[in-house]
C-alpha positions in Angstrom: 13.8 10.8 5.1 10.2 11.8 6.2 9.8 14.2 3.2 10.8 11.1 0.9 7.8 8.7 2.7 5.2 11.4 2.0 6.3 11.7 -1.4 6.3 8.1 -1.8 2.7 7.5 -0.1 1.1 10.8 -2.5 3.0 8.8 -5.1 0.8 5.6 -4.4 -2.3 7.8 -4.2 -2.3 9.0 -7.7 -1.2 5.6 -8.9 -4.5 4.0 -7.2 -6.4 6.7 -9.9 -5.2 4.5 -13.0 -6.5 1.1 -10.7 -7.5 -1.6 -13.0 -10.3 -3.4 -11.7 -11.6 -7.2 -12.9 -14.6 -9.5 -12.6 -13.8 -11.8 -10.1 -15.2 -14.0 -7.4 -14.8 -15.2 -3.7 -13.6 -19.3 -3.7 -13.5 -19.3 0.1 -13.3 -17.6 3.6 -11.3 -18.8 6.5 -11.3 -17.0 9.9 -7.8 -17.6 11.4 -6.0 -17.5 15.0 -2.4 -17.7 16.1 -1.4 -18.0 19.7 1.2 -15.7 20.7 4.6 -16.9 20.2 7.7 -17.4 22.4 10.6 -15.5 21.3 13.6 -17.8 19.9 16.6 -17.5 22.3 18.6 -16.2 19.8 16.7 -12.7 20.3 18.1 -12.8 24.0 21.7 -12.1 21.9 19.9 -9.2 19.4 22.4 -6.0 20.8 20.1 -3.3 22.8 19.5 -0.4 20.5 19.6 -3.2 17.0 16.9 -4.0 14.7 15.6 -7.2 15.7 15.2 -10.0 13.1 11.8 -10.6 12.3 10.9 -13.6 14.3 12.2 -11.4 17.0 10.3 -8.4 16.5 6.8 -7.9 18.8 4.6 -7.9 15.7 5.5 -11.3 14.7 5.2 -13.0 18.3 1.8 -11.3 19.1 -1.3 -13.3 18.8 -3.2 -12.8 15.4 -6.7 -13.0 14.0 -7.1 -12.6 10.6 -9.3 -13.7 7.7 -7.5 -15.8 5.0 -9.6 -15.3 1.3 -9.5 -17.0 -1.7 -10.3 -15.3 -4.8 -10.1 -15.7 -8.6 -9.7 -12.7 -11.2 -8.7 -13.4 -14.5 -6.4 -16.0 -15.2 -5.1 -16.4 -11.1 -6.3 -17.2 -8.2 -4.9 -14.9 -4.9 -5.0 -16.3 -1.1 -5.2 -12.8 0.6 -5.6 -11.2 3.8 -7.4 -8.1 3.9 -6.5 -5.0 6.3 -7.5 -1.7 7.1 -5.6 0.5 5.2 -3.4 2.7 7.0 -3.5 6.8 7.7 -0.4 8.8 6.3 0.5 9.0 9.8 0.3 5.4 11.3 2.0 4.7 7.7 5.0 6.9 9.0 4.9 5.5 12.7 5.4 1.8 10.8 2.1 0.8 13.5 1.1 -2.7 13.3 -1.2 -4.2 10.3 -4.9 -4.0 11.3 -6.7 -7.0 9.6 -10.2 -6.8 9.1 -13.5 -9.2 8.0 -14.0 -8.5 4.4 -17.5 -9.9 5.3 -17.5 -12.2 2.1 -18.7 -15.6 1.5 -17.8 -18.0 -0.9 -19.7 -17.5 -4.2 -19.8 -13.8 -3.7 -18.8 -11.6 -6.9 -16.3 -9.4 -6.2 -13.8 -6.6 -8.8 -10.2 -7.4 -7.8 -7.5 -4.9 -8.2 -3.5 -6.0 -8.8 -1.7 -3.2 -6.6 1.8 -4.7 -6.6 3.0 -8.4 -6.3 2.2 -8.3 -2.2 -0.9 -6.1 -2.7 -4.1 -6.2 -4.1 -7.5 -4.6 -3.7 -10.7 -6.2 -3.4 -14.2 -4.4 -3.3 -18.2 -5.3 -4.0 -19.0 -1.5 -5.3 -17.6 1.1 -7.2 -15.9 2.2 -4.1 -12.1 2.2 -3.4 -12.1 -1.2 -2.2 -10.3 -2.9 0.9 -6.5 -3.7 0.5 -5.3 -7.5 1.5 -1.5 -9.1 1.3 -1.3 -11.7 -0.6 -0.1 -14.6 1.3 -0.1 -16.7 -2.3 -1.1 -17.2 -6.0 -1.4 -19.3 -8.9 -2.4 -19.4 -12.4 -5.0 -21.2 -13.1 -5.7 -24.0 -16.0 -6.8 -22.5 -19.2 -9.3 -25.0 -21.2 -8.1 -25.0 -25.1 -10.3 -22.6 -27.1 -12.8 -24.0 -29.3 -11.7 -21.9 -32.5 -12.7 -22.7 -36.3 -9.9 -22.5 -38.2 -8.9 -19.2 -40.3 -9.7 -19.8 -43.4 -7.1 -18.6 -45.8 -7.8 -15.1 -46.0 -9.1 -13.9 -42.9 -12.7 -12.1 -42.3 -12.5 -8.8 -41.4 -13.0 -7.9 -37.3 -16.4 -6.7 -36.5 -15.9 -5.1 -33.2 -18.4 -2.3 -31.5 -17.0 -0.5 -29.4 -18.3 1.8 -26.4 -17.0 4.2 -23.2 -19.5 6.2 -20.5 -19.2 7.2 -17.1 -21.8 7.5 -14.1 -23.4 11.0 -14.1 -23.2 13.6 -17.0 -22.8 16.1 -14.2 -19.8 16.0 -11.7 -19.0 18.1 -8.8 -15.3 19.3 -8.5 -14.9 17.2 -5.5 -16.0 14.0 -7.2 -13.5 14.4 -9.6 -11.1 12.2 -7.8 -12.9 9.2 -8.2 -14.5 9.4 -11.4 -14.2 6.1 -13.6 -14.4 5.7 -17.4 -16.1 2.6 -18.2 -14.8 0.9 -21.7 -16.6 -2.0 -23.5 -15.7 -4.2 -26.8 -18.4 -6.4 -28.0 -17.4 -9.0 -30.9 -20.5 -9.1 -33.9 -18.1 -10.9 -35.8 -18.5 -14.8 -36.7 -15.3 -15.5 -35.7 -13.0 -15.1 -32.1 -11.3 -11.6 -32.3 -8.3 -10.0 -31.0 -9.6 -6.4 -29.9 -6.3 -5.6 -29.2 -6.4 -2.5 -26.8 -3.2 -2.0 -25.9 -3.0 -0.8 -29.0 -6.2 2.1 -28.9 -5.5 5.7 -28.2 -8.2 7.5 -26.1 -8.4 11.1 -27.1 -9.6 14.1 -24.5 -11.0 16.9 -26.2 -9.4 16.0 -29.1 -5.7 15.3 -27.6 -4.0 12.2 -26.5 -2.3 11.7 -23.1 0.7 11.3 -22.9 0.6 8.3 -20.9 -2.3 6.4 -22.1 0.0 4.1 -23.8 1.6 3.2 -20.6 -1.9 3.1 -18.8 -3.8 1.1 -21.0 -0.7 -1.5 -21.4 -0.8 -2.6 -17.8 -3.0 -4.4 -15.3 -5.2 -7.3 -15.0 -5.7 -9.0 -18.4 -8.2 -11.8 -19.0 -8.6 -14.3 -21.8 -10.9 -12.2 -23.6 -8.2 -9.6 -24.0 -6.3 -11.1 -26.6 -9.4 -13.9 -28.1 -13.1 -12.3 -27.7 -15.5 -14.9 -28.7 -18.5 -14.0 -31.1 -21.5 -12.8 -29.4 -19.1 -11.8 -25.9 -18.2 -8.7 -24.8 -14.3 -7.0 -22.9 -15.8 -5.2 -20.0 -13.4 -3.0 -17.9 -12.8 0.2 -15.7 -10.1 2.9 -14.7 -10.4 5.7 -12.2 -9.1 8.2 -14.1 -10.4 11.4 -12.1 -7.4 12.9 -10.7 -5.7 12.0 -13.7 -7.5 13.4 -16.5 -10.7 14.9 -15.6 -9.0 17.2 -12.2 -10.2 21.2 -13.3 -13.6 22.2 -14.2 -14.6 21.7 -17.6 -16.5 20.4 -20.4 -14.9 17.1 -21.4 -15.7 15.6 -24.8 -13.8 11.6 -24.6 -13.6 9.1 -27.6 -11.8 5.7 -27.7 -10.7 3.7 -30.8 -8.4 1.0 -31.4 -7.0 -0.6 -34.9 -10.4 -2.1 -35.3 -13.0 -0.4 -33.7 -14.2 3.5 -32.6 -16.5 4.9 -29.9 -19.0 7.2 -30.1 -18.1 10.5 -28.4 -19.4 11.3 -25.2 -19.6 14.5 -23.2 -19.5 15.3 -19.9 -19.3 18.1 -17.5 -17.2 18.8 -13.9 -18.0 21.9 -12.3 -17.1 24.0 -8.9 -19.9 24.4 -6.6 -20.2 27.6 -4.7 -19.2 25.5 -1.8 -16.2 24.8 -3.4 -15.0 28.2 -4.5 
């Protein structure tokens, strides 16, 4: 049973290397406290050795402090608190959920990160971000799009197109979280459909096998599917472990039904610490 948790937490690791992130913002921060709670006289009846139902169980009865945060990425907005994320070995051990202050204030830009309906990751760098449960969430209004209508046979898509990363040079054990940036910009007239679910992103000259997947899933904002003229589809994934693990020259180029990249070439190497 152990030897399947392990798998399953390395599992989540090298998901958290294809991590999505988004724009977003902080809407508002709320420090919270709970008094301890009484148990229900029902747990007086729990047989000894039992699991406990959860308003029974020490974790839920204890007094709390946590910090409730409202944020909006894309289309939703997410009520979250954040927590200290948890060692493999405390993860085992099932300890109790550390929250922490995200030290955020309302107005503050933020990238938010969907992990899994209860989970999401929120950070203010390039880092790895703090994770937060998400108490609640809701989609949020769209205005209607101001669009001219087609005329009857449509304009061609001009779409330019662009990837890079953060240093031409990376050492071995930066590999891990290296990020590939990608960028549409619309020079077109009209509002555009860039349509990247669609690209193919090819790594020294072959495709992944998985791109498809990767680039189908994650956040997706308005500008995903209608990119205004003059506007440009920003967004990141941590691809390191992924793609870019051994030392090498890597020559990358992205293109999608209506738009290319330029190539771009970059270099991870072992360091004679490393060796």
């Amino acid at each position: 049973m152990r030897y399947l948790l392990v798998l399953s937490f390395v599992t989540l690791l090298r998901a958290a290397d294809t991590t999505l992130w988004e724009p977003g913002k902080v809407v508002a921060v709320e420090q919270v406290s709970t008094p301890a709670k009484e148990p229900d006289p029902t747990c007086r009846a729990v047989p000894k050795g039992a699991t406990p139902p959860a308003q029974c169980r020490p974790s839920n009865l204890r007094a709390q402090q946590f910090w409730r945060v409202t944020v909006e990425a894309g289309n939703k907005r997410y009520v979250v608190r954040p927590y200290r994320a948890q060692s493999l070995l405390n993860s085992l051990n099932q300890s109790e959920t550390d929250y922490v202050d995200p030290n955020l204030t309302a107005g503050s830009a933020i990238e938010v990160a969907v992990v899994s309906s209860k989970t999401v990751r929120i950070r203010t760098d390039q880092g790895q971000g703090i994770p937060a449960i998400v108490d609640s969430q809701e989609l949020l209004a769209k205005p209607a799009p101001s669009i001219t209508p087609a005329p009857s046979v449509a304009a061609p898509q001009k779409l330019w197109s662009a990837i890079s990363v953060a240093q031409p040079v990376f050492q071995l054990k930066e590999a891990g979280t290296l990020q590939l940036y990608f960028a549409v910009v619309n020079d077109g007239d009209t509002v555009a459909n860039p349509n990247v679910e669609a690209s193919h992103l090819f790594i020294n000259g072959s495709e992944p096998k998985d791109w498809s997947f990767l680039i189908g899933n994650g956040i997706r904002t308005p500008y995903f599917t209608a990119l205004p003229p003059g506007q440009v589809l920003n967004f990141t994934y941590q691809l390191g472990s992924r793609y870019f693990a051994m030392p090498g020259v890597y020559t990358v180029r992205w293109e999608g039904p209506d738009f290319r990249s330029p190539e771009i070439t970059f270099r991870v190497i072992r360091t004679l610490s490393e060796r």
